[in-house]
NUKOL-697699 format. One record per residue (C-alpha): residue number from 1; x, y, z; residue in three letters. Coordinates in Angstrom, 3 decimals, padded with zeros to 6 digits, m for minus. Example, Ala and Ser with C-alpha at 12.3 -4.5 7.8 and 13.67 -1.06 7.14 Angstrom:
+-----+----------+----------+----------+---------+
| num |       c1 |       c2 |       c3 | residuo |
+-----+----------+----------+----------+---------+
|   1 |  012.300 | m004.500 |  007.800 |     ala |
|   2 |  013.670 | m001.060 |  007.140 |     ser |
+-----+----------+----------+----------+---------+
# end
This chain:
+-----+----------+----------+----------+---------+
| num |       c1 |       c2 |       c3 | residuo |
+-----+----------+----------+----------+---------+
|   1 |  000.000 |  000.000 |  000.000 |     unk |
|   2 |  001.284 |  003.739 | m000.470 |     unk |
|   3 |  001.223 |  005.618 |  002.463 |     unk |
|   4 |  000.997 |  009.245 |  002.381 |     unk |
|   5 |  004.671 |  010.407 |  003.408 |     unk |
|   6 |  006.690 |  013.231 |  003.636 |     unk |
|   7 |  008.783 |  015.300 |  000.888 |     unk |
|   8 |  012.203 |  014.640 |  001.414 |     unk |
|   9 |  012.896 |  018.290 | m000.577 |     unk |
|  10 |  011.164 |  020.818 |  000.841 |     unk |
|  11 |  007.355 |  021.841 |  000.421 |     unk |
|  12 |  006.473 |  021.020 | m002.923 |     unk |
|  13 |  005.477 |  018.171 | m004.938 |     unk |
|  14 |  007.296 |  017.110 | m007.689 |     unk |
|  15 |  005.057 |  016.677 | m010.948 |     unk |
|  16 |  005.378 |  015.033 | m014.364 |     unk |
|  17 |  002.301 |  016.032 | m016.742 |     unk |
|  18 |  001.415 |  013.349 | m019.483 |     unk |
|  19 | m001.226 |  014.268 | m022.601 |     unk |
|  20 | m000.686 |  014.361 | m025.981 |     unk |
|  21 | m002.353 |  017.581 | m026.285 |     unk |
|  22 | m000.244 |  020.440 | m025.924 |     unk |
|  23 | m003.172 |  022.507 | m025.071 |     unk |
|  24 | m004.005 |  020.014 | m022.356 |     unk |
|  25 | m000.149 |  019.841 | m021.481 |     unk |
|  26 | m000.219 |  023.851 | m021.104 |     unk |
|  27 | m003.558 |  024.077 | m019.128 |     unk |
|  28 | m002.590 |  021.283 | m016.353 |     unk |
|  29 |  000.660 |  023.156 | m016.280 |     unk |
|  30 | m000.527 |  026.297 | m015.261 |     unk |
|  31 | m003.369 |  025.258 | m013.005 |     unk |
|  32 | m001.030 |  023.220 | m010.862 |     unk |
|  33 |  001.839 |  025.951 | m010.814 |     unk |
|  34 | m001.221 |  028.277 | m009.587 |     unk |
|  35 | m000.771 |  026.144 | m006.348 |     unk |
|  36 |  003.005 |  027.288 | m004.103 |     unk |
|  37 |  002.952 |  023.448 | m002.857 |     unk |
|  38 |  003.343 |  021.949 | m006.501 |     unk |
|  39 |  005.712 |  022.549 | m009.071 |     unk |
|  40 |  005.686 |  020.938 | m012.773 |     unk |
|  41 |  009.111 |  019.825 | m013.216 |     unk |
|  42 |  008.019 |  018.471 | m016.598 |     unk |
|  43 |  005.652 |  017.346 | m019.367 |     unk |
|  44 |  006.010 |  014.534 | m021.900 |     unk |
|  45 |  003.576 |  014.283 | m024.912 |     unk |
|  46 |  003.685 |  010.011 | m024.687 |     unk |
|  47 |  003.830 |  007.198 | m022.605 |     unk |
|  48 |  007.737 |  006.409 | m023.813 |     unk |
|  49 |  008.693 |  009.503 | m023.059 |     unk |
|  50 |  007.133 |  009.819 | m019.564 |     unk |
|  51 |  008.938 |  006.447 | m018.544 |     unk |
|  52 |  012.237 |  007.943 | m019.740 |     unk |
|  53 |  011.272 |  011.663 | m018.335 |     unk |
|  54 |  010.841 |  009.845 | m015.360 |     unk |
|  55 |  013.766 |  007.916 | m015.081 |     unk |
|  56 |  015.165 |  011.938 | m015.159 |     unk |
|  57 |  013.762 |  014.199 | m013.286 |     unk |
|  58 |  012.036 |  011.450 | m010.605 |     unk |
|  59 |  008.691 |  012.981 | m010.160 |     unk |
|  60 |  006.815 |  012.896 | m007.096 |     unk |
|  61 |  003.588 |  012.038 | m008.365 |     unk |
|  62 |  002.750 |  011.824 | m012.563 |     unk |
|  63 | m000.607 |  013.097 | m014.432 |     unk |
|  64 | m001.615 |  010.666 | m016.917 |     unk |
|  65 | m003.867 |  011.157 | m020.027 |     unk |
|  66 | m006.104 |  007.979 | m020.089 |     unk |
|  67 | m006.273 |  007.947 | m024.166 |     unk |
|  68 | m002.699 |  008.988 | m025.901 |     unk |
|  69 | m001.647 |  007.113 | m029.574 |     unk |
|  70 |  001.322 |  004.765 | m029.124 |     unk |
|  71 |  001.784 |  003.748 | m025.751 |     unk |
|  72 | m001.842 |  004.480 | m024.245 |     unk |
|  73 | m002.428 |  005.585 | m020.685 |     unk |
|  74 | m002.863 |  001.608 | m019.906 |     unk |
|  75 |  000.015 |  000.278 | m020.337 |     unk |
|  76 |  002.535 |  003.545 | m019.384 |     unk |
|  77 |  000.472 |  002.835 | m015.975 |     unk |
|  78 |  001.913 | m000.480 | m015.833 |     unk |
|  79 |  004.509 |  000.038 | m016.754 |     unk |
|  80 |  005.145 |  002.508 | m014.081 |     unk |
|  81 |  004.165 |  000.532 | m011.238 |     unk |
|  82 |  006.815 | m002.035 | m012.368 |     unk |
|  83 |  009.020 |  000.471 | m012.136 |     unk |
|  84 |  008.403 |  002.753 | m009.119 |     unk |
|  85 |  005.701 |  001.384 | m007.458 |     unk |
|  86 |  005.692 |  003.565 | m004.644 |     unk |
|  87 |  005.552 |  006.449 | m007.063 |     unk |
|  88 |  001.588 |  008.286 | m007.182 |     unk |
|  89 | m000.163 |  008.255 | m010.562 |     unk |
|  90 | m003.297 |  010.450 | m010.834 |     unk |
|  91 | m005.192 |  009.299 | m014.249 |     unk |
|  92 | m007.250 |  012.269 | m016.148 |     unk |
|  93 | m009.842 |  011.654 | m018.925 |     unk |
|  94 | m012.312 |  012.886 | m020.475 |     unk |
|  95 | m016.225 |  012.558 | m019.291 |     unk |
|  96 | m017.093 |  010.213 | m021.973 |     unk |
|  97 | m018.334 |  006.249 | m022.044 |     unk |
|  98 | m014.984 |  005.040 | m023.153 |     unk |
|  99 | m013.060 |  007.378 | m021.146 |     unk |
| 100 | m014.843 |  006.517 | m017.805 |     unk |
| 101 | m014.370 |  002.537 | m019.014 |     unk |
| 102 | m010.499 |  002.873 | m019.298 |     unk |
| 103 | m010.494 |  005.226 | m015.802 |     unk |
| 104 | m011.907 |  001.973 | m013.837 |     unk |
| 105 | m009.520 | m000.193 | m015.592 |     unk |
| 106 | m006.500 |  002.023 | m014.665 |     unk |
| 107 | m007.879 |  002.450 | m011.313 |     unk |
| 108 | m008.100 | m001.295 | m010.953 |     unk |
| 109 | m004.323 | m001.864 | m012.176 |     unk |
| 110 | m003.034 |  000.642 | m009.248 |     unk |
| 111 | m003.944 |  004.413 | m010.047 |     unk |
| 112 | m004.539 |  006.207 | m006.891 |     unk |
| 113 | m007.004 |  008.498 | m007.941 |     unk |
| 114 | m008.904 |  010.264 | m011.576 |     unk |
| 115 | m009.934 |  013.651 | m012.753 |     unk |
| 116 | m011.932 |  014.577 | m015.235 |     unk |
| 117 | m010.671 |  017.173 | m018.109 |     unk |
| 118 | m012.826 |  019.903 | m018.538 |     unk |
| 119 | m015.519 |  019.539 | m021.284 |     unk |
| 120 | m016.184 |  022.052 | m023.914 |     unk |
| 121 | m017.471 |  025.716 | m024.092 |     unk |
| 122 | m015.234 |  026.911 | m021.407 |     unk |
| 123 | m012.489 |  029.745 | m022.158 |     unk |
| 124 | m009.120 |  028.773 | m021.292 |     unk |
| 125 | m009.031 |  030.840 | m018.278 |     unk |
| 126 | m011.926 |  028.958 | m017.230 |     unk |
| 127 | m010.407 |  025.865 | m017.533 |     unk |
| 128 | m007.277 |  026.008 | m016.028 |     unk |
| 129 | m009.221 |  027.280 | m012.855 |     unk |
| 130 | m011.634 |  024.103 | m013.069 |     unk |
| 131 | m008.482 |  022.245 | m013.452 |     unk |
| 132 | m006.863 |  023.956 | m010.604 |     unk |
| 133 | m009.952 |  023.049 | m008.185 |     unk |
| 134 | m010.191 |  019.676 | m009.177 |     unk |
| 135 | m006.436 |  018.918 | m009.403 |     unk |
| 136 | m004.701 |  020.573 | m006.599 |     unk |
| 137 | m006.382 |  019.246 | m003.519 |     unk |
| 138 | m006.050 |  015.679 | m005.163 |     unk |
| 139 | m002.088 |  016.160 | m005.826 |     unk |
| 140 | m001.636 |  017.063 | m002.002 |     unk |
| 141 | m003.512 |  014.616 | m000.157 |     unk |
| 142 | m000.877 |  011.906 | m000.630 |     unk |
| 143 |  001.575 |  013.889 |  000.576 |     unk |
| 144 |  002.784 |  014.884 |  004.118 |     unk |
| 145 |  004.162 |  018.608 |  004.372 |     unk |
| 146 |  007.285 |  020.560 |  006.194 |     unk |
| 147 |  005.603 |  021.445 |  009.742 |     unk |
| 148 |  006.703 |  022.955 |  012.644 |     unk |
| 149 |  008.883 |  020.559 |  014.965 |     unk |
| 150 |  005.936 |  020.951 |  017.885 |     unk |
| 151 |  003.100 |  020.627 |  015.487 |     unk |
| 152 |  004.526 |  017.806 |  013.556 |     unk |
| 153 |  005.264 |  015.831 |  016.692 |     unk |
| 154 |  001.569 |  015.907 |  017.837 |     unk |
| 155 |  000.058 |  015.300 |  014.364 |     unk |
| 156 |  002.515 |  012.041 |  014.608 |     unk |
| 157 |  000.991 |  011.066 |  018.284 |     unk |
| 158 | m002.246 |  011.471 |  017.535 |     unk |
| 159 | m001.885 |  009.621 |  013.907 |     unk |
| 160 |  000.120 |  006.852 |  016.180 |     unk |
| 161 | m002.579 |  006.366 |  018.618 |     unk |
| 162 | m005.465 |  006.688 |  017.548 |     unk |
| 163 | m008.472 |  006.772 |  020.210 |     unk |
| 164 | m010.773 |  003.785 |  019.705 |     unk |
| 165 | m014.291 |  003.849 |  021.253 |     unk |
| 166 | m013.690 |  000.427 |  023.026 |     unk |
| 167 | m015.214 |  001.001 |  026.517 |     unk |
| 168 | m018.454 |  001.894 |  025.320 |     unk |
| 169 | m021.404 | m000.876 |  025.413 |     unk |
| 170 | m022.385 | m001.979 |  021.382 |     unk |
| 171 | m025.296 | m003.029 |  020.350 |     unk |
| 172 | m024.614 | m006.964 |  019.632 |     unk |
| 173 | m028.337 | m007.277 |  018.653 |     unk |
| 174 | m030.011 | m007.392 |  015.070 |     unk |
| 175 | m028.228 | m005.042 |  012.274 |     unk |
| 176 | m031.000 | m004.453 |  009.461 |     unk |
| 177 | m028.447 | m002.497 |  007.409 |     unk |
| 178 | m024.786 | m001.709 |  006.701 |     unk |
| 179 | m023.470 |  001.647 |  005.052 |     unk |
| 180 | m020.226 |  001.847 |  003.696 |     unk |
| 181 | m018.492 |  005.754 |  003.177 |     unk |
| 182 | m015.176 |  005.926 |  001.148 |     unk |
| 183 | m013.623 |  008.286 | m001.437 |     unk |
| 184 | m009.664 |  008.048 | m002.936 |     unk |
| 185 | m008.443 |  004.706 | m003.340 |     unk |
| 186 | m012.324 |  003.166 | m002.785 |     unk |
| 187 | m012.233 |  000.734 | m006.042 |     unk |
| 188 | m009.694 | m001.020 | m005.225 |     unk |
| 189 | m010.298 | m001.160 | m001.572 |     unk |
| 190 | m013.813 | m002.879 | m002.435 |     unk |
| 191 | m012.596 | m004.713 | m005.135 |     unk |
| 192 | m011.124 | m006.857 | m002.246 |     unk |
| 193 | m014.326 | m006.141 |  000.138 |     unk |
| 194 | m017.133 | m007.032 | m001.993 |     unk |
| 195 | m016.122 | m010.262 | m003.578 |     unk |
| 196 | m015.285 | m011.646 | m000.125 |     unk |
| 197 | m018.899 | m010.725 |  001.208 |     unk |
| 198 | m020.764 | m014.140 |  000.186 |     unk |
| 199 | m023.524 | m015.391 |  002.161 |     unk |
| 200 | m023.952 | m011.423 |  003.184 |     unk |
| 201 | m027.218 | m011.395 |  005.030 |     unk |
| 202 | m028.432 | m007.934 |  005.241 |     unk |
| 203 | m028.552 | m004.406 |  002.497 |     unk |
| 204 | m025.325 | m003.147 |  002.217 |     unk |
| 205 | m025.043 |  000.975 |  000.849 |     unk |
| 206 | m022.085 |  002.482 | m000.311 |     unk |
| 207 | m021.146 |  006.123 | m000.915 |     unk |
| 208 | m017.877 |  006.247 | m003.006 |     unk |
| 209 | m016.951 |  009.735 | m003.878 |     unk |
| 210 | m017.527 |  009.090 | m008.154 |     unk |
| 211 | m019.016 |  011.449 | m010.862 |     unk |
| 212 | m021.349 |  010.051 | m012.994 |     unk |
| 213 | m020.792 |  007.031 | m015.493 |     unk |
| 214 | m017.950 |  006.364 | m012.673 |     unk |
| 215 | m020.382 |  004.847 | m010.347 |     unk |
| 216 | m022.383 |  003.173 | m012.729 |     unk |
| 217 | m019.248 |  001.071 | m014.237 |     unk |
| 218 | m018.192 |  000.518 | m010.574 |     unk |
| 219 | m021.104 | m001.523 | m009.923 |     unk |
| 220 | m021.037 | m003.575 | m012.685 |     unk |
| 221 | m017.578 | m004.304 | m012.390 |     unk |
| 222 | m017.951 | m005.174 | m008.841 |     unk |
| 223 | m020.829 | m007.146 | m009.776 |     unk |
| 224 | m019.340 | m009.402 | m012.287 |     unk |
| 225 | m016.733 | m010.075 | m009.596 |     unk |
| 226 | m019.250 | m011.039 | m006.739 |     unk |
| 227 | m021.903 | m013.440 | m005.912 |     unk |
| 228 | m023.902 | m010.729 | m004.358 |     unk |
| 229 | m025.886 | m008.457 | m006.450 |     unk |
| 230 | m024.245 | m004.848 | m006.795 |     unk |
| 231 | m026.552 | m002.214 | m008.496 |     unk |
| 232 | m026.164 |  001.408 | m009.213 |     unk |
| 233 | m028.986 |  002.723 | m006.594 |     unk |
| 234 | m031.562 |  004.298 | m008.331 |     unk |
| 235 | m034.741 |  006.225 | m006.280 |     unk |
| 236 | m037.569 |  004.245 | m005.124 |     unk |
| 237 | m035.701 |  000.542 | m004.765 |     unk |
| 238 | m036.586 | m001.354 | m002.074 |     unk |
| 239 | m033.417 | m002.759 |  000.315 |     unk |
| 240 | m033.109 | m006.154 | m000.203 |     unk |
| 241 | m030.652 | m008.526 |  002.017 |     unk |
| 242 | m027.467 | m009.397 |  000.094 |     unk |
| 243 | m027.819 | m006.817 | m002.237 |     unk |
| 244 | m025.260 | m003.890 | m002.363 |     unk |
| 245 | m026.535 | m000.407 | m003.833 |     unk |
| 246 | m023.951 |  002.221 | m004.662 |     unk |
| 247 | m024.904 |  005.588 | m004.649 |     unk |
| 248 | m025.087 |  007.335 | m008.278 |     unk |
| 249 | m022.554 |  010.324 | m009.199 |     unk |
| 250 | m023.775 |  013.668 | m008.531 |     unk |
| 251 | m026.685 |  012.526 | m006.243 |     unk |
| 252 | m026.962 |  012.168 | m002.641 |     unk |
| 253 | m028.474 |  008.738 | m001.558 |     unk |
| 254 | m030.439 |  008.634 |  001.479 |     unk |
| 255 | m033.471 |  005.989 |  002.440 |     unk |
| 256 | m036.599 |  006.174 |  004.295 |     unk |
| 257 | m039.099 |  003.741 |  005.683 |     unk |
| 258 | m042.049 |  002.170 |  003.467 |     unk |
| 259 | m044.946 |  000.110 |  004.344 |     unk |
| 260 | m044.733 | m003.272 |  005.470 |     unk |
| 261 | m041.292 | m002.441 |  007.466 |     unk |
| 262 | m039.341 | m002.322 |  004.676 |     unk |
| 263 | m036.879 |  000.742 |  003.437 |     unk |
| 264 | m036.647 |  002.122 |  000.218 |     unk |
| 265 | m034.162 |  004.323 | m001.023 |     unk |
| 266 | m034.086 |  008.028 | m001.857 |     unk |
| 267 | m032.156 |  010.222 | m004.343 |     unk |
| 268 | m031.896 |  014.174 | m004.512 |     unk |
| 269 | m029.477 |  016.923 | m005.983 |     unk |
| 270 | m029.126 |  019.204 | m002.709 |     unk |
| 271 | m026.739 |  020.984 | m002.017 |     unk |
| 272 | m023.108 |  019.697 | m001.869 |     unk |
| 273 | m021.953 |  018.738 |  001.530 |     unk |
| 274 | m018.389 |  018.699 |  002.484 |     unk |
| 275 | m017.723 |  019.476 | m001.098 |     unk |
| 276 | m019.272 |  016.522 | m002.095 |     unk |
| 277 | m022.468 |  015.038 | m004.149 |     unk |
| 278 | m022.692 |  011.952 | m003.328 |     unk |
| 279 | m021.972 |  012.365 |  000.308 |     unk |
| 280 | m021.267 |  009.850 |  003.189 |     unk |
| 281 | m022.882 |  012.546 |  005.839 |     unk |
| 282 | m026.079 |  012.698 |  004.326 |     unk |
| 283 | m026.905 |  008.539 |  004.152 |     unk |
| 284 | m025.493 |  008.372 |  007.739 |     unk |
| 285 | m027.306 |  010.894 |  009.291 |     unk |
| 286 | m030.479 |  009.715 |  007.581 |     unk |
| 287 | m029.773 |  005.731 |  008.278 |     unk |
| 288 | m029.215 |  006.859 |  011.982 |     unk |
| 289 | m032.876 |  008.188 |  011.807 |     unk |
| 290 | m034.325 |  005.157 |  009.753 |     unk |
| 291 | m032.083 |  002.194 |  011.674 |     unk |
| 292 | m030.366 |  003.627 |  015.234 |     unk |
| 293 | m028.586 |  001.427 |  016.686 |     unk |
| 294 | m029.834 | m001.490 |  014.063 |     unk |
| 295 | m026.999 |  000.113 |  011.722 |     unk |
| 296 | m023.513 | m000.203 |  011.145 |     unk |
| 297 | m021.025 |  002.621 |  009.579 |     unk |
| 298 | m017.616 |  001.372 |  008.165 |     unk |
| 299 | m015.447 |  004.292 |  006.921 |     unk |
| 300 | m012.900 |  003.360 |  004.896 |     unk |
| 301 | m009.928 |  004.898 |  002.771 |     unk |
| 302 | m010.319 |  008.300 |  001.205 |     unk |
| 303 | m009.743 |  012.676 |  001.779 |     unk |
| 304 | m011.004 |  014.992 |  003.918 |     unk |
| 305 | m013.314 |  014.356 |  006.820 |     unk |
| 306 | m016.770 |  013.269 |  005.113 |     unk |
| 307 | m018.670 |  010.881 |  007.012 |     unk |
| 308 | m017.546 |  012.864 |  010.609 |     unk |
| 309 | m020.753 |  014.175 |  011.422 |     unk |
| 310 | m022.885 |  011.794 |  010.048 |     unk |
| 311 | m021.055 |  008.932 |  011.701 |     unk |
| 312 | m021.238 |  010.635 |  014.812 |     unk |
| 313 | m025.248 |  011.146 |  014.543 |     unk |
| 314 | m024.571 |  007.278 |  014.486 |     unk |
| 315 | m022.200 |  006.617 |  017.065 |     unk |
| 316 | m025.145 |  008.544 |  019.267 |     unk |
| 317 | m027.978 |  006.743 |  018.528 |     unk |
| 318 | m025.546 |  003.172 |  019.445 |     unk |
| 319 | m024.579 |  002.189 |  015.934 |     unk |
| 320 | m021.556 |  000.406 |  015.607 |     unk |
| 321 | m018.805 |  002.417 |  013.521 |     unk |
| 322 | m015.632 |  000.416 |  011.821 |     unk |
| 323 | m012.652 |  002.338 |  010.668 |     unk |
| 324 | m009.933 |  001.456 |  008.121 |     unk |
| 325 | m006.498 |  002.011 |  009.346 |     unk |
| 326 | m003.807 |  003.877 |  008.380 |     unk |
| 327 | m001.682 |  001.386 |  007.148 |     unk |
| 328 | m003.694 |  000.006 |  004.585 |     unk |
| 329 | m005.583 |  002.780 |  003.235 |     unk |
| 330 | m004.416 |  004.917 |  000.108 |     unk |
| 331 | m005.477 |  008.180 |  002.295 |     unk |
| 332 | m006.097 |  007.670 |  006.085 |     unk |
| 333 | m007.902 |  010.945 |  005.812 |     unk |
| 334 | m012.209 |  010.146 |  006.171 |     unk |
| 335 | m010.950 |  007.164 |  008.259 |     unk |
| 336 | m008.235 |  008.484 |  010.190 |     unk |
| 337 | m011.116 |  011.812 |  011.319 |     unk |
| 338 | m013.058 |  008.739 |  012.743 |     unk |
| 339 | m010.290 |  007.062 |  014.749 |     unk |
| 340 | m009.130 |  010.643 |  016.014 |     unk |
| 341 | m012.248 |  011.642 |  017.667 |     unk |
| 342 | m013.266 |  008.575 |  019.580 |     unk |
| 343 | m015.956 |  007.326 |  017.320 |     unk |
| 344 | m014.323 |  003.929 |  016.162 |     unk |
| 345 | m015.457 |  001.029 |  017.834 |     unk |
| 346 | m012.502 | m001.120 |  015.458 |     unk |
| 347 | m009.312 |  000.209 |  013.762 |     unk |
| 348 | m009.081 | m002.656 |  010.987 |     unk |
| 349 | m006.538 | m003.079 |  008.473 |     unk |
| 350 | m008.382 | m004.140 |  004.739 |     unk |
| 351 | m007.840 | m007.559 |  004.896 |     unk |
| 352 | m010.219 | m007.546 |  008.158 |     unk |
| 353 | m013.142 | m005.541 |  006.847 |     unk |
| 354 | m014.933 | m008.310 |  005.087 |     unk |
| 355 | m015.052 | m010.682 |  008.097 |     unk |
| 356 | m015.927 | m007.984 |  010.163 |     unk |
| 357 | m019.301 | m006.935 |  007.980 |     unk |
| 358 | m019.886 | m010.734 |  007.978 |     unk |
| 359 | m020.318 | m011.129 |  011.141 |     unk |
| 360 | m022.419 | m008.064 |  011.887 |     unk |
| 361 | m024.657 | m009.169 |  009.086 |     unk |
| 362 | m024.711 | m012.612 |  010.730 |     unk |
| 363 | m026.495 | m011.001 |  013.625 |     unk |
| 364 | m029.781 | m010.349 |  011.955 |     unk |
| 365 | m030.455 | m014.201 |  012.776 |     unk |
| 366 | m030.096 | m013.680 |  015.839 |     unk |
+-----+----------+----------+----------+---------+
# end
């Protein structure tokens, strides 16, 4: 796994920017430049010249166009995890069928995370600033920067030890549902969940931070790799046990009750929360309403702190919350906010989250 780690030279990050459009080249260029903590030591117009461009100027982190003649985005990927596999690839394409398709595929193989390039009818002063929102905050999160030698040593004690909620009493009872909030690094991490959920025995929801098309070809993929069922959610399903509903791009996914017990779930376009449509928050706060303490959070790998408030809405009403570690997750940033303030019942590396849901699930036989 690739931790997020310190620059060894100073307090900026090293980039290499791949595209075989010198417009593109130009655009990523200046919108990352716009940014003090990231300089663009160079570009390369191919996937040979990247590898050898690489082999020169050792890039912290490399922006790779998804669809480039010659030696596509594919296989320079490969390619460069042979060859520095510690070394951060961030994959951009463009919103289109195809260009989504190949973005999963690359995400599979070991990308750590994708942008989009921006679509037509925008100047190119609007596009290097819609490159510079979407790009920048990305870039940084795998990397840990210069601190003071006081403020650096308590960010390390409090990453070190991380308070877990064991001396509360949990709810060992019936679970009718568990939710699942993760962002950077999420299909891969479920990749290895999902499949290993057989003989799941309640709904399982997931919120991965996706735009649309993403989560879509998520769910089939994950699908054709599982003997559960994984669907895109769409509004007015009901939950079924053993069934695992991702939440669609650009739409919050929340549920509510419907006759006869059951729940059904709920879609809406409000307003972004945490800088994010879909977001974790909104299904947790909602499933702590619908479920209480008949729920179970797991926050896994991914940026910023999404999920904090809506897990602790959970935590409240006695639903048991799982965290991913440090260790094993691409960004111990949504997980690590958990562990920090007290709300983790478990601190589990990835390899433990799937026999951990199991046997919550197993309790609704109880």
């Amino acid at each position: 796994m690739r931790s997020v780690r310190a620059l060894d030279h100073g307090d900026r990050v090293r980039v290499l920017v791949v595209d075989d459009s010198v417009v593109v080249r130009r655009s990523v260029s200046l919108a990352l430049e716009a940014d003090p903590q990231i300089e663009v030591v160079g570009v390369a117009s191919s996937g040979e010249l990247a590898l050898l461009k690489v082999d020169q100027l050792n890039p912290d982190l490399v922006t790779l166009d998804v669809e480039m003649p010659g030696m596509n985005g594919l296989d320079t990927l490969t390619e460069l995890r042979k060859r520095r596999p510690d070394m951060r690839v961030l994959m951009l394409s463009s919103l289109t069928q195809s260009g989504a398709e190949v973005t999963m595929e690359a995400l599979a193989r070991g990308a750590d995370d994708c942008a989009s390039k921006s679509s037509g009818g925008h100047s190119i002063e609007e596009s290097i600033n819609l490159l510079r929102d979407q790009l920048c905050g990305k870039i940084k999160q795998f990397f840990r920067f210069h601190r003071s030698g006081s403020e650096a040593a308590a960010n390390q004690e409090i990453a070190s030890n991380p308070h877990v909620a064991g001396g509360r009493k949990v709810w060992t009872g019936a679970v009718e549902a568990i939710l699942i909030g993760i962002s950077t690094g999420g299909p891969a991490a479920l990749a290895h969940v999902i499949p290993a959920l057989g003989g799941l025995q309640v709904p399982l929801l997931i919120v991965q931070h996706m735009p649309p098309m993403f989560t879509k070809l998520l769910a089939q993929r994950l699908n054709s790799q599982s003997q559960l069922q994984v669907v895109e959610a769409e509004a007015g399903m009901l939950l079924e046990p053993g069934t695992v509903y991702i939440a669609p791009g650009d739409f919050h996914m929340s549920v509510r009750p419907h006759s006869g017990g059951r729940v059904k779930i709920q879609l809406d376009q409000g307003p972004p929360e945490n800088c994010c449509r879909p977001a974790v928050d909104v299904l947790f706060r909602r499933a702590a309403d619908v479920w209480g303490k008949r729920a179970a959070a797991v926050i896994m790998t991914g940026m910023g702190h999404d999920g904090l408030a809506g897990a602790r809405t959970m935590w409240a009403a006695g639903s048991m919350v799982l965290a991913q570690d440090e260790e094993t997750s691409v960004v111990w940033g949504m997980p690590g906010e958990i562990a920090k303030a007290g709300l983790a019942d478990r601190v589990l590396p990835l390899e433990e989250i799937p026999t951990a849901i199991l046997g919550i699930s197993r309790r609704s036989n109880r």
